[in-house]
C-alpha positions, 0 to 999 in steps of 0.5 A, spaced: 048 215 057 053 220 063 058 223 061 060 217 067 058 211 064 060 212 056 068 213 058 067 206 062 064 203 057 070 204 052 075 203 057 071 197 058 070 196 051 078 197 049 080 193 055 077 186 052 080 187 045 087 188 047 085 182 052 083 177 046 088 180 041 093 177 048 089 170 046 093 169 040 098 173 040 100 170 047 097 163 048 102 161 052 100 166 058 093 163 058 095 156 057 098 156 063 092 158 067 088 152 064 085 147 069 088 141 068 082 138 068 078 142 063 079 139 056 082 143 049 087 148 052 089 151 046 082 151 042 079 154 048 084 159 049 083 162 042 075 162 043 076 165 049 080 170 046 075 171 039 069 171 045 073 178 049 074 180 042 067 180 039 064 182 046 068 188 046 066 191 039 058 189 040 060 193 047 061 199 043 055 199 038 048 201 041 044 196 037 049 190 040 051 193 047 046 190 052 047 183 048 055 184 049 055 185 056 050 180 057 055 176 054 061 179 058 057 177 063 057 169 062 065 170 060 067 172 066 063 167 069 066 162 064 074 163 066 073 163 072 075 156 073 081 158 071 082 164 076 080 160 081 085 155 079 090 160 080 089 162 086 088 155 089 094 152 086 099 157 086 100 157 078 105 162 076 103 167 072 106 170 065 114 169 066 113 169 075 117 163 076 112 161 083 105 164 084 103 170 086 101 167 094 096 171 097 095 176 091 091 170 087 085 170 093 085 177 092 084 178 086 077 173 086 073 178 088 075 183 083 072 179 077 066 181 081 067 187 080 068 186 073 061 182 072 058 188 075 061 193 071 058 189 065 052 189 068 051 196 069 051 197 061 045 192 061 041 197 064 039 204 061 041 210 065 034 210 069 036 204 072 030 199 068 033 193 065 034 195 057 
């Protein structure tokens, strides 16, 4: 793997576990987030938040890698919903007393970003799917 693409894949790898440690020690913040609509708030939060925990170790182990960012993928497909919720309805974010306006539509297209990101470590470095 480039020197360019190990460092990514531990700040990924890192970012998803604190993340999924932020699902139990902070459930309220993405309680808040959940689609009225979407059913078993507070268990989806938890499996959620062990799903970014396990993708972030398998992210990090050779053998499981392409399997965890396969995996990552399908997360962030996952949530969406709720990304989209917030930007659509204006939910307001962690202690923010009002939505975040604009800032939730802008933030929609990074969550592509994120999917490509994972996608990259679905590959090997010459670009042939792994």
């Amino acid at each position: 793997m480039s020197r360019f693409k190990t460092p990514l894949l531990y700040v990924m790898a890192v970012f998803y576990l604190v993340a999924g440690h932020m699902h139990f020690f902070n459930p309220d913040f993405y309680l808040r987030i959940m689609p009225p609509w979407i059913p078993w708030h507070t268990e989806l939060v938890y499996l959620s938040g062990l799903a970014e925990i396990i993708v972030g170790i398998g992210l990090v182990l050779p053998q499981t890698r392409v399997a965890a960012a396969w995996a990552t993928i399908a997360l962030l497909i996952a949530v969406y919903p709720a990304n989209l919720y917030v930007a659509a309805e204006n939910v307001p974010v962690g202690d923010a007393s009002e939505g975040a306006g604009a800032v939730g539509l802008v933030r929609l297209p990074f969550q592509l970003v994120f999917i490509a990101w994972a996608w990259w470590y679905t590959r090997d470095d010459t670009g042939a799917e792994a």
